[in-house]
DORO-383842 format. One record per residue: residue in three letters; z, x, y of N, C-alpha, C, O in turn. Coordinates in steps of 0.05 Angstrom, whole numbers, plus 5000, padded with zeros to 4 digits. Layout:
ALAZXYZXYZXYZXY
...
***
This chain:
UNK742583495689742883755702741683745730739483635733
UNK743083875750742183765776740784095787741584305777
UNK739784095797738384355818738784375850737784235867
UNK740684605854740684505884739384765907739785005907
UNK738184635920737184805946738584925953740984845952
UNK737985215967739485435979738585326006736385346017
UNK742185136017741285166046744285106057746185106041
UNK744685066088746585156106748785006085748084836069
UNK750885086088753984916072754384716090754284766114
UNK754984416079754284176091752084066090752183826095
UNK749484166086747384056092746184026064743783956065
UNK746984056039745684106008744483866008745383656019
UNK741183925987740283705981739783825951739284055946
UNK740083585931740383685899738583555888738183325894
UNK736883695866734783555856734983575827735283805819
UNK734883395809734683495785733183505768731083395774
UNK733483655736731983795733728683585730726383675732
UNK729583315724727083135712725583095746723582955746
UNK726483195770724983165792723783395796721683405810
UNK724983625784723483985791720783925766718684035772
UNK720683795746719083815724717383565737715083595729
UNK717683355752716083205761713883365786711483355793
UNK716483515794715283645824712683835811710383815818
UNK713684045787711684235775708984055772706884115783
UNK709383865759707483755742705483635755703283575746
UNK706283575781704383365801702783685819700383695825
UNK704783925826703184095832701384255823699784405836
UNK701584235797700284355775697584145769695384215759
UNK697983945775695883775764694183705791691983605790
UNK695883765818693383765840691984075841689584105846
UNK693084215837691284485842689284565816687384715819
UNK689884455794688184425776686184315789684584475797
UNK685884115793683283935807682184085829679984195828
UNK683584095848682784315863680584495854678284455859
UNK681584685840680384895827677984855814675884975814
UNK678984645801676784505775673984445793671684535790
UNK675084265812673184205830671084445851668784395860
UNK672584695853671484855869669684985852667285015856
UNK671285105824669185135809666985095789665385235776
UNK667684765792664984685782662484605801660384495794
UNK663384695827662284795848660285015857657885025865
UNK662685245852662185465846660385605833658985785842
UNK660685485808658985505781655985395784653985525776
UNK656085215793653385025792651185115814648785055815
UNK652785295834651085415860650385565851648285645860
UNK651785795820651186005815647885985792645786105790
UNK648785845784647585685758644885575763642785695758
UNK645285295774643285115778642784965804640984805807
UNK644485025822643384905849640785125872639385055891
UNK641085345860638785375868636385345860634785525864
UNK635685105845633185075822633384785832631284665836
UNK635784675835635884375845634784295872632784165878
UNK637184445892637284375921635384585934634484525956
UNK634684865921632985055941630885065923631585255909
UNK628684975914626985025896624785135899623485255881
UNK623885115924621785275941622185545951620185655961
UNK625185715950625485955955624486155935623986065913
UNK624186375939624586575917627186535895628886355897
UNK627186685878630186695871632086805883634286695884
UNK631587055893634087165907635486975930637686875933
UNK632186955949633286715974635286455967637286375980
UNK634386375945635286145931638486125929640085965938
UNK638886395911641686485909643186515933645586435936
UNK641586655953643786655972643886435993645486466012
UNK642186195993642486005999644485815984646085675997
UNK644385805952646285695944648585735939650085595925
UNK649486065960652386075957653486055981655886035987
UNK651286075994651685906028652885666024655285676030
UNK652285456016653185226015655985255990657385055988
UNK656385395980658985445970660885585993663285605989
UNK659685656012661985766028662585626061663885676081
UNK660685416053660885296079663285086074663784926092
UNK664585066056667284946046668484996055669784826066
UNK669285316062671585376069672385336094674685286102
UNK669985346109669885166142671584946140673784976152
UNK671084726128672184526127675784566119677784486131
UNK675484746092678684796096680184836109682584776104
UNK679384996141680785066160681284946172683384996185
UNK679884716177680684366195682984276178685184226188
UNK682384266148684484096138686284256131687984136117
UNK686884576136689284646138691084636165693584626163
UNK689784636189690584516214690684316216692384286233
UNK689784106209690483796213692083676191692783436193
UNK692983856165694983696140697283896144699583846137
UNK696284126156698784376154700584186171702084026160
UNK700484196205701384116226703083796212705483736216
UNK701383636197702583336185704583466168706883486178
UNK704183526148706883706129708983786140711183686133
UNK708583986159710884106169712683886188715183886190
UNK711183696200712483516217713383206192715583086193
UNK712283166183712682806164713182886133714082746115
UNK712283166130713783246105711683256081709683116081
UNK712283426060710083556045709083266029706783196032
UNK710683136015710182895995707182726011705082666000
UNK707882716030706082486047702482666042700382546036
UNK702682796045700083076053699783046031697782896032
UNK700083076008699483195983697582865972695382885961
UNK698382685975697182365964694282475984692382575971
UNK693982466006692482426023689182706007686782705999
UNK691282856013688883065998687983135974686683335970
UNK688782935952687683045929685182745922683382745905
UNK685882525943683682335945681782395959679782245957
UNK681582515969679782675987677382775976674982735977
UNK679782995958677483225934676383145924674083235923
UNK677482835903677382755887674582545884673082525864
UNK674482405907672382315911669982415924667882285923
UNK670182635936667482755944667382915920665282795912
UNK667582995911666883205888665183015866663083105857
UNK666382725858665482485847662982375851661482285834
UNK662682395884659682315892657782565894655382515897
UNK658382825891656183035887654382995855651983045850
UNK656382865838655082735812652782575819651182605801
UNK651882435835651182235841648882315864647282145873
UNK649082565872646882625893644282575879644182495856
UNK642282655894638682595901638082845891639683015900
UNK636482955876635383155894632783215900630983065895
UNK632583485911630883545930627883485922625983465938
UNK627783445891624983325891625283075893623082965890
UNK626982925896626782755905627082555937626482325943
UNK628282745950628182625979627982915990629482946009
UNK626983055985627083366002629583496014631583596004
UNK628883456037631083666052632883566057634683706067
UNK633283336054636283116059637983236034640383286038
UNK637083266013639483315994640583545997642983556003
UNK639483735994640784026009644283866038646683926043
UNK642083656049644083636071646583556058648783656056
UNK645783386052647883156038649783256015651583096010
UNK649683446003650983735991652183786001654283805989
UNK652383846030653184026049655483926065657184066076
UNK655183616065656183396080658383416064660583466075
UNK658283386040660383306005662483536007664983546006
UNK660683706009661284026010663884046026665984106015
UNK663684006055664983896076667383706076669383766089
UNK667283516064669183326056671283436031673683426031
UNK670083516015671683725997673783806005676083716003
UNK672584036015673884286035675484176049677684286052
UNK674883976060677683836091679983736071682283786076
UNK679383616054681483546039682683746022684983696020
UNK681983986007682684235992684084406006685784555995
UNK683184416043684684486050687684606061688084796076
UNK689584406047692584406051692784366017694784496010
UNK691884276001692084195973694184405963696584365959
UNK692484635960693684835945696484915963698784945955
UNK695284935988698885066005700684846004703084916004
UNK700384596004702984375998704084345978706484275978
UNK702684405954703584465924704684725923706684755909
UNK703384945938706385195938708385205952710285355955
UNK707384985963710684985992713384785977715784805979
UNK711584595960712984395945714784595928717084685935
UNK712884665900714084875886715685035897717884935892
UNK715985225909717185375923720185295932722185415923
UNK720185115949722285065959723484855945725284745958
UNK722984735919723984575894725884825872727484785854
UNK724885055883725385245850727685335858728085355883
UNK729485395840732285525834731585805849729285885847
UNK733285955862732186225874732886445851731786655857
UNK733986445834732886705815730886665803730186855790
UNK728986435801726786395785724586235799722986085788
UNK724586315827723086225842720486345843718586265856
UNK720586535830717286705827715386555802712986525799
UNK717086505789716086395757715586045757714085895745
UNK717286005773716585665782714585615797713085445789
UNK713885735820712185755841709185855823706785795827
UNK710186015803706986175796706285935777704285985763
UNK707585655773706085535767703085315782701685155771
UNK703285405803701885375818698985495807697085355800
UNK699085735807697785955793696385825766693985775768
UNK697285795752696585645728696285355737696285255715
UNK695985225749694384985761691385025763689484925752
UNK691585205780689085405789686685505762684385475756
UNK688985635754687685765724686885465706684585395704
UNK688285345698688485065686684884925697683484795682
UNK684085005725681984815729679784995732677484905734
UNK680385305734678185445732677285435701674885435696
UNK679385435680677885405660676685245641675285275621
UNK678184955659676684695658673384675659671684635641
UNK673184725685670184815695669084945682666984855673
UNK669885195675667785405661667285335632665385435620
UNK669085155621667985065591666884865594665184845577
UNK666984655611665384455617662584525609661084425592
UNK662084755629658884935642657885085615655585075606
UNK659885195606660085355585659085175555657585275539
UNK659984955552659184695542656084655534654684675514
UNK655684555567653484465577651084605569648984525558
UNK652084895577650085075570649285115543646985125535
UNK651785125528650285205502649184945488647584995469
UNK649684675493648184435477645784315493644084145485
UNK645884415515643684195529641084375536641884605542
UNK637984345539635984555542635784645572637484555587
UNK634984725577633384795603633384575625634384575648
UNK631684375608629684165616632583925632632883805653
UNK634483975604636583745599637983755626638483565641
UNK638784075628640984165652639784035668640283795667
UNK638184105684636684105711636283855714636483825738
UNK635683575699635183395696636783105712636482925729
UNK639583255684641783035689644583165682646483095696
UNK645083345662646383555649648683645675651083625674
UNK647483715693649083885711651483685728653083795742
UNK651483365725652183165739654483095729656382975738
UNK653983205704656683155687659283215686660983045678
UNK660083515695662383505701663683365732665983275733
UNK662383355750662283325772663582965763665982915765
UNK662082815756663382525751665882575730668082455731
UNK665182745713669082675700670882735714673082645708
UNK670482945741672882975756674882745764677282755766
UNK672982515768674482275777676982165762678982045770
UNK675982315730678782135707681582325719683782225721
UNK680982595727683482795739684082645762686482615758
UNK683682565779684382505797685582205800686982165819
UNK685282045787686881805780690081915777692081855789
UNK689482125751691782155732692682315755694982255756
UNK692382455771693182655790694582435818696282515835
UNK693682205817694682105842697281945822699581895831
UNK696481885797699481735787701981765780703881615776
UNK701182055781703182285768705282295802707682245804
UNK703482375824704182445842707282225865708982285882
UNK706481995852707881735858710681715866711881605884
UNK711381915840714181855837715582185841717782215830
UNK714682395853715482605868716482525890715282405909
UNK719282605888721282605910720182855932718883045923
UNK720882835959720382955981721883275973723983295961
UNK720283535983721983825980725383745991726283616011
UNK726283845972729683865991729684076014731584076030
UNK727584286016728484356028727484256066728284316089
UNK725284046053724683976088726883796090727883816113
UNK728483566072731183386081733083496092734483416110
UNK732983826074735383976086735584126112737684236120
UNK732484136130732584266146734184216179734683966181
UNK734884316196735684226213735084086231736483906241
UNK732584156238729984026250729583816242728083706258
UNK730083626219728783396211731083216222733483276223
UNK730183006228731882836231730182576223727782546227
UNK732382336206729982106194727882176186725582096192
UNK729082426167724782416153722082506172719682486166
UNK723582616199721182656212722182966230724582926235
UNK721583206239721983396251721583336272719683196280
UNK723783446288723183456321720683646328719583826314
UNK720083536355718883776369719283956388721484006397
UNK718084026392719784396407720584226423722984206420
UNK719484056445721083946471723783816465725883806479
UNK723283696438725683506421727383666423729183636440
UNK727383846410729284056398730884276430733284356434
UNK728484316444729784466471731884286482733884356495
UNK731084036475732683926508735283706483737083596496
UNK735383666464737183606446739683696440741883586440
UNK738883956434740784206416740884476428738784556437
UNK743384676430744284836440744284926415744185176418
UNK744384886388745084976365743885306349741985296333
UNK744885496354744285766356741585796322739585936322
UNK742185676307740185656285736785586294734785726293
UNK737185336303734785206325733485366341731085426341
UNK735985476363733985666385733185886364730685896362
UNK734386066350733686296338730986276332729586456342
UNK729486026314726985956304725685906337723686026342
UNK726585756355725185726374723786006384721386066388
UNK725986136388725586366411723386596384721586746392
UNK723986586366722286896352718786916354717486716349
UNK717887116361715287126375714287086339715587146319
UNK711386956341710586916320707487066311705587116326
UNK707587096291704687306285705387466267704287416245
UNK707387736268707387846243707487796213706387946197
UNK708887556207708187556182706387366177705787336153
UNK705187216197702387116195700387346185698987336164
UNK700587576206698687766193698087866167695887886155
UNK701787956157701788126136701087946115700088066096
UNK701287636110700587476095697687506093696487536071
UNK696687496114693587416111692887666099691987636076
UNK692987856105691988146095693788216057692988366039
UNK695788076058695988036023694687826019695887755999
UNK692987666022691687476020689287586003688487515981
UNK687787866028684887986011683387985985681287885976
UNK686088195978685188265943684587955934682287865935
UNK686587815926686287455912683387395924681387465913
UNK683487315938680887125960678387285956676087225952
UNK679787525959675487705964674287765934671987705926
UNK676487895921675987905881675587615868673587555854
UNK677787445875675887225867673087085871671886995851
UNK672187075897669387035910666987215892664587165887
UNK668687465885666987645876666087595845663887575834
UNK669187605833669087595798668087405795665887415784
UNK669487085804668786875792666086695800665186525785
UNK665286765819662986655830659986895837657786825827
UNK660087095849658487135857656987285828654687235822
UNK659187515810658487565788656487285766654687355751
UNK656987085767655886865753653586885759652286965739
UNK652186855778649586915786649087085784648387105760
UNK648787355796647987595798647887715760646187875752
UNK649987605743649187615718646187505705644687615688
UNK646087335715643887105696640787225715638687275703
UNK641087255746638787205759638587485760636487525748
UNK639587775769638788065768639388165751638688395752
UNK641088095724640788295701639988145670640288165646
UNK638587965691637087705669638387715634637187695613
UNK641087755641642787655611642987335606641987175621
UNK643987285590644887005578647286985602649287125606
UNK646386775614647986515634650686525625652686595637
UNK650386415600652786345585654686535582656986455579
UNK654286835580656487075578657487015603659787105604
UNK657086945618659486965646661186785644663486855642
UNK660386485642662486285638663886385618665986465626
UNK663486405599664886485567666586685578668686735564
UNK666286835601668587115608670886995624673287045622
UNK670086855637672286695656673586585641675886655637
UNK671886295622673486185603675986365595678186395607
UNK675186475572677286675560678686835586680986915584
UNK677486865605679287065621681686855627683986885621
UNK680686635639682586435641685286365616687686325612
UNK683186375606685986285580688086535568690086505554
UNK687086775580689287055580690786935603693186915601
UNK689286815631691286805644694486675640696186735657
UNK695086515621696486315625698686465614700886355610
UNK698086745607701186925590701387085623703487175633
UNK698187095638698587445658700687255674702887355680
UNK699886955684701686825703704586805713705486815736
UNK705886785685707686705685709386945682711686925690
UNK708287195670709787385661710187595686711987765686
UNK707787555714707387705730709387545755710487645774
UNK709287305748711787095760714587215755715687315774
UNK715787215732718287335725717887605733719987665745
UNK716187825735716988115744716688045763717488245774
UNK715987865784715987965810718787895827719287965850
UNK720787725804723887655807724587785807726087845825
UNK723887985784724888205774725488415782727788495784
UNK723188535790722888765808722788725841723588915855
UNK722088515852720888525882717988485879716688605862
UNK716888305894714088205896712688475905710488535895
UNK714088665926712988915940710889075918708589145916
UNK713489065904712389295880710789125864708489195866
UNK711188965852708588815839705588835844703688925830
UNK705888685874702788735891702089035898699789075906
UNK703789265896703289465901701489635867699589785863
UNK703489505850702089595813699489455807697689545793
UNK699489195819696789045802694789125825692489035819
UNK694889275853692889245877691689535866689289595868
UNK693389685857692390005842691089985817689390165816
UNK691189855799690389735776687989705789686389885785
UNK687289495805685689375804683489555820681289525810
UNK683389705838682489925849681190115835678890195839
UNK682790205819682690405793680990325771679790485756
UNK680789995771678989885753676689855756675089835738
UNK676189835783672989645797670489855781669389785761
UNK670190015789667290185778668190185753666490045742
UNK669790245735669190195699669289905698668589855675
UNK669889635712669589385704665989425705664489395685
UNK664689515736662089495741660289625721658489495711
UNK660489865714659789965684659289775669657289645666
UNK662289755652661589525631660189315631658389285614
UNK660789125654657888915658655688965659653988805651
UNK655089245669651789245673650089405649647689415648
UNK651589515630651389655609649589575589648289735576
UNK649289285586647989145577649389095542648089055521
UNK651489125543653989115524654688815526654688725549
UNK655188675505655688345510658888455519659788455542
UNK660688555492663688625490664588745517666688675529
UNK662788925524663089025553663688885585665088915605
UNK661888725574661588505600663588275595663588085611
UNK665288265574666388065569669288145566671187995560
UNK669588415570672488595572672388625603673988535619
UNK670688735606670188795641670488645652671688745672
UNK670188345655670088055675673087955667674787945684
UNK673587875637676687855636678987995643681087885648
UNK678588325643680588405653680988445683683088415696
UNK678288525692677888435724679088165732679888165755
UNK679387995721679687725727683187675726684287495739
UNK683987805714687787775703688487955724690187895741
UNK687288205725688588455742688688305772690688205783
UNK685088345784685088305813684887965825683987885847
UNK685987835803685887465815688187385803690287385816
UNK687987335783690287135781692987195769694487025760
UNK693787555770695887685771696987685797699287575798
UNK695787785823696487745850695387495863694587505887
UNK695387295852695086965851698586875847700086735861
UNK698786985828702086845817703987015836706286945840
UNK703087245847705087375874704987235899706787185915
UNK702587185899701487015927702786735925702786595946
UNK703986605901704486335906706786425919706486405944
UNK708686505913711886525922712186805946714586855951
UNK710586955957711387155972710586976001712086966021
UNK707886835997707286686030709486516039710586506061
UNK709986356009711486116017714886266030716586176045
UNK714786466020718586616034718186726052720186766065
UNK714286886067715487006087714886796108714386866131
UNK714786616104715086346126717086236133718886216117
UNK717386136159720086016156719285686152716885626150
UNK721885426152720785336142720085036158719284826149
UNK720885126193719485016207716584926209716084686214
UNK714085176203711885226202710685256181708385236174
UNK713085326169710885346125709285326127707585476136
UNK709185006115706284876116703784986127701885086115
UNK704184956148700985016171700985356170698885466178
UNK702685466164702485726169700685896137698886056132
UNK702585746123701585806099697885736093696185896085
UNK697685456100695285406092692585546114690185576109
UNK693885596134691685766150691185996138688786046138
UNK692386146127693086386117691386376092689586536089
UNK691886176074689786216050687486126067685686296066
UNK686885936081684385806091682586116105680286166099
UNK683786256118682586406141681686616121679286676116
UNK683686706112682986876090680886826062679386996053
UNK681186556053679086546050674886466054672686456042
UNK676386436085674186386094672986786102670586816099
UNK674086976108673487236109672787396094671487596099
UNK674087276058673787356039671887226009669687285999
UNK673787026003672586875987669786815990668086885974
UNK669386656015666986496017665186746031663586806013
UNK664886866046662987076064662487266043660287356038
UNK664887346029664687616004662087495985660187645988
UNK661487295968659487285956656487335969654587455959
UNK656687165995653387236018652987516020650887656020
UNK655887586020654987876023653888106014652588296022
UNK655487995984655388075957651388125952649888315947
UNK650987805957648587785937646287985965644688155956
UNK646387945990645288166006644688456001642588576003
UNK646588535996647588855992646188875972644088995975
UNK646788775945645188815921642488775921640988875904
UNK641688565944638988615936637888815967635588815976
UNK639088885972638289165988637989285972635989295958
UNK640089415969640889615954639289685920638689905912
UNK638889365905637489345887640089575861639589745844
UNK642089465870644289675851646789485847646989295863
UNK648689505827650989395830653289545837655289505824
UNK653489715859655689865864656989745894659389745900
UNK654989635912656389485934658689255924660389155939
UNK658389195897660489015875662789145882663989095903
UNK663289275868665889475865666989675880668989805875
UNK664789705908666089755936666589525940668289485957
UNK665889375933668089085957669989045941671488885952
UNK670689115920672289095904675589225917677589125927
UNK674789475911675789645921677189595950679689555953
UNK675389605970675689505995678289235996680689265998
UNK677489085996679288775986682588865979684588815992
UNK682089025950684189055941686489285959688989275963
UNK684489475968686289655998687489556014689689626024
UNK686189336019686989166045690289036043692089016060
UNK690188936010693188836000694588995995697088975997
UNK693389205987695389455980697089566010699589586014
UNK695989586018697189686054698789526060701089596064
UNK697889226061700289086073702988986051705388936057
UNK701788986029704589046006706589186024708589076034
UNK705689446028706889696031708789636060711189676063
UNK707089526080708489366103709589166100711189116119
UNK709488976081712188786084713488776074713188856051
UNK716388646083718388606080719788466052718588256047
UNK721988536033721988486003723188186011725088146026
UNK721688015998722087756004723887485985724187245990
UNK724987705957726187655940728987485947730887555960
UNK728687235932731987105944732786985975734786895985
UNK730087045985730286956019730686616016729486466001
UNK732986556037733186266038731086176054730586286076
UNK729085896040727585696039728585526067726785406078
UNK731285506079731985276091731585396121731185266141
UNK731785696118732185846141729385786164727085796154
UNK729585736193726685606205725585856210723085816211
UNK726186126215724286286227724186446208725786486190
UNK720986606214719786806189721587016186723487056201
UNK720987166165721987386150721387576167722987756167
UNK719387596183718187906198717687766228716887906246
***
């Protein structure tokens, strides 16, 4: 059975179905890692790197030092979404995707393997930071070349539901991580974690990443960059190429359209995902264990399970968004989730185990990884597909560098001003407005051809 790209008549490129299930499976299995990798990251800053690498702070200081260095990642993502985006869009997604999951794969490998601070002082903090950095440059395009892949591989009536496996990549490695930690925590002491305990997931990442580069091998290039007009031999012209080449009214159209709007409206549906996640999955982990001094372990254990609801919210929020229009999707789960923030913050702080463990999972399906599985397939269509690539990955990068990574510093600030958990669920709130608005401003992106070079808006 063959699959063919929606593109100009004459120009078809056909894939079939054992190359769309190759294509899923290699994108599914780099953003897992990804993920896996950020949040056993994530987790460990929340957890135990400030006992490791800041040990001389207070606790609070500690905390918000160790989510400093969780967010100084995203810096780095923004290099490597400008320097793999720009390679993608020009030499083509296949090539980018090998490059950055060795990247991840091995700095994440040597954070197993760090010093620490009682043992060489202030160098290890650095050298965290350095890892941290290398991460990030490579994570950077990871996730947007695997939705650009997906994306423009999928059949277009079911291009929401193929793409949201992306989504479940994601989910796939967040809840890798959190049972890892989740693991860890409940068999090993105090003494054990801090010791050697915490090193451990960090070195099995390496067995994912083998299997993640072997898998990756034998993925054929997107049809839809072969099919584009712009490419010629496997490689895209450049604007000068293309000006002084071709008169061809398709070409100039993408040439000539001023660019920015749906750069914007992307980044601003970007919010809710990027700032709720920073919030649910990371900054809540700490702020559980260190200001409402509960059991460590109820947070991982909420993700866990939240994660493993995700893998029905993914796929099913993938098919309605075929269904209905992505508009309205992100417009039902951005109200949901709005509507939810102060009774999720209740329940957690209630001092209710059931509470805190309904409150973090359904927070977690509603405002992440429901408008996660919208976000795979609405960026990748309102792009054209000259720029995809780089356009796309700046977009999660920027965004999550405004959201994701700054939202937790901020998080743990406010609260301990404030000495309250309600600056939580105003940022909650806040985040999720921000997607709701631009829902509302863009354009229904349902069925848009992939081959076409200039954006939707």
């Amino acid at each position: 059975m063959a699959e063919t790209a929606t593109t100009p008549p004459g120009n078809t490129v056909t894939r079939s179905t054992k190359d769309l299930t190759r294509a899923a499976v290699s994108g599914w299995l780099g953003t897992a890692m990804e993920f896996m990798d950020f949040q056993l990251y994530s987790l460990a800053a929340a957890i135990v790197f400030n006992q490791i690498f800041f040990p001389e702070a207070s606790p609070a200081i500690a905390l918000i030092a160790a989510m400093a260095t969780y967010g100084v990642g995203y810096v780095a993502r923004l290099a490597g979404a400008v320097y793999f985006g720009r390679m993608g869009d020009r030499l083509g997604r296949r090539k980018v995707l090998f490059i950055t999951i060795a990247l991840m794969g091995v700095s994440t490998t040597l954070i197993g393997v760090l010093p620490t601070y009682q043992m060489i002082g202030i160098t290890a903090p650095i050298l965290l930071v350095v890892l941290r950095l290398i991460q990030g440059f490579g994570a950077g395009a990871e996730i947007a070349g695997a939705t650009v892949m997906l994306a423009e591989y999928a059949p277009v009536k079911r291009r929401g539901l193929v793409a949201s496996l992306v989504s479940l990549g994601t989910n796939s490695g967040t809840l890798a991580a959190s049972g890892l930690w989740a693991l860890l925590l409940a068999v090993l002491t105090e003494e054990q974690l801090l010791s050697w305990g915490w090193r451990l997931p960090f070195l099995l990442s390496f067995v994912l990443m083998i299997f993640a580069v072997w898998v990756r091998r034998n993925v054929k290039e997107s049809p839809v960059f072969e099919a584009r007009a712009d490419v010629v031999d496997g490689v895209a012209l450049s604007r000068a190429e293309v000006e002084s080449a071709t008169t061809e009214p398709v070409l100039q159209t993408a040439l000539k359209q001023r660019k920015g709007k749906a750069f914007f409206l992307a980044l601003t549906l970007r919010f809710g995902q990027a700032g709720n996640s920073g919030l649910i999955q990371t900054f809540l982990v700490g702020y559980i264990a260190t200001s409402l001094a509960m059991d460590r372990a109820l947070a991982t254990e909420a993700i866990m399970w939240g994660s493993v609801a995700g893998f029905v919210t993914v796929p099913v929020i993938g098919m309605l968004g075929d269904r209905f229009g992505r508009r309205t999707m992100y417009t039902v789960l951005s109200l949901l989730t709005i509507a939810f923030a102060f009774p999720m913050m209740l329940m957690i702080t209630s001092g209710s185990t059931a509470g805190l463990l309904f409150g973090m999972i359904a927070g977690l399906n509603l405002g992440v990884l429901g408008l996660f599985a919208l976000e795979s397939v609405t960026m990748a269509e309102l792009f054209g597909a000259r720029t995809r690539f780089t356009q796309l990955a700046l977009t999660k990068e920027i965004g999550g560098i405004l959201a994701t990574a700054i939202g937790p510093v901020i998080a743990a600030s406010l609260t301990a001003l404030t000495g309250s958990w309600w600056p939580i669920a105003a940022m909650l709130v806040v985040y999720s407005t921000i997607t709701l608005v631009a829902a509302r401003l863009s354009p229904e992106t349902v069925g848009r051809d992939l081959v076409r070079l200039e954006d939707a808006a």
